[in-house]
C-alpha positions in Angstrom: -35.5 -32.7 -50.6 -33.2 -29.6 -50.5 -34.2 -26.8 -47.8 -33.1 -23.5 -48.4 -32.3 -22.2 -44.2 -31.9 -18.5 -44.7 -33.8 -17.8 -41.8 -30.4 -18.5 -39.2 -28.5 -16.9 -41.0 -30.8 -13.4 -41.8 -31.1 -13.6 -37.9 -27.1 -15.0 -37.4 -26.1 -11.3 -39.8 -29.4 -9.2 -38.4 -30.2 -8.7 -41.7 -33.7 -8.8 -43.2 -35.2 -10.3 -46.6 -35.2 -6.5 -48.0 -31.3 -5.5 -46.9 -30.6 -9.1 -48.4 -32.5 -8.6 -51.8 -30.9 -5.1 -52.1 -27.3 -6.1 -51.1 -27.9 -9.2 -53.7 -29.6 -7.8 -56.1 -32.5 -9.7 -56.8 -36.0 -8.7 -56.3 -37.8 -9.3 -52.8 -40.1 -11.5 -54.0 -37.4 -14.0 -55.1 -35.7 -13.9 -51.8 -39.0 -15.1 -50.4 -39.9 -18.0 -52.6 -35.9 -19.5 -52.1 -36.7 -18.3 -48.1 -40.2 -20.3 -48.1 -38.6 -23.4 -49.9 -40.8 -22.4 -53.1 -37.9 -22.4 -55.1 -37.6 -25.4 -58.0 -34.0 -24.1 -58.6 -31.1 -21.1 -57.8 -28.3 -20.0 -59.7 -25.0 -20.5 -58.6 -24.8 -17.2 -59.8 -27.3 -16.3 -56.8 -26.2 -18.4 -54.5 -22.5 -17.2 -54.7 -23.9 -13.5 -54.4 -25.9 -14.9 -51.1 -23.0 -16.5 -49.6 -20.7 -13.5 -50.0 -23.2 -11.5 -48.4 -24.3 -13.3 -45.4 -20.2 -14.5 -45.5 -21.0 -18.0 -45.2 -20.7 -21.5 -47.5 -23.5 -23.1 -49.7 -23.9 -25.4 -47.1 -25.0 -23.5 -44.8 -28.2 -22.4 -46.1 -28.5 -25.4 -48.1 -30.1 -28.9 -46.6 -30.9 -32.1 -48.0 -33.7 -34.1 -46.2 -34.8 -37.5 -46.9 -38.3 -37.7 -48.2 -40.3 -40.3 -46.3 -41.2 -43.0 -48.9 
């Protein structure tokens, strides 16, 4: 499973969902579903614009997690 970690790094840049949707440009709503792991995909196009904003790499805010099966 892939987590999405915004969290650290929102509190890392002291930077909340709404200064991240605005300095982004997508809608606050969308910055919650990817921040509450709702998300079933992300653009690269999005995730590029996250990453220049928070300054960090995809891997950072992106986890994998193995599922229990």
């Amino acid at each position: 499973m892939i987590i999405v970690n915004l969290d650290e790094k929102l509190k890392e840049k002291n930077m909340t969902v709404t200064e991240l949707s605005e300095k982004v440009g997508i809608t606050i709503a969308n910055i919650s579903i990817l921040k509450n792991n709702k998300a079933k995909a992300i653009r690269f196009s999005t995730l590029d614009a996250i990453c220049e904003v928070l300054e960090c790499q995809p891997g950072d805010i992106l986890l994998y997690i193995e599922e229990d099966k």
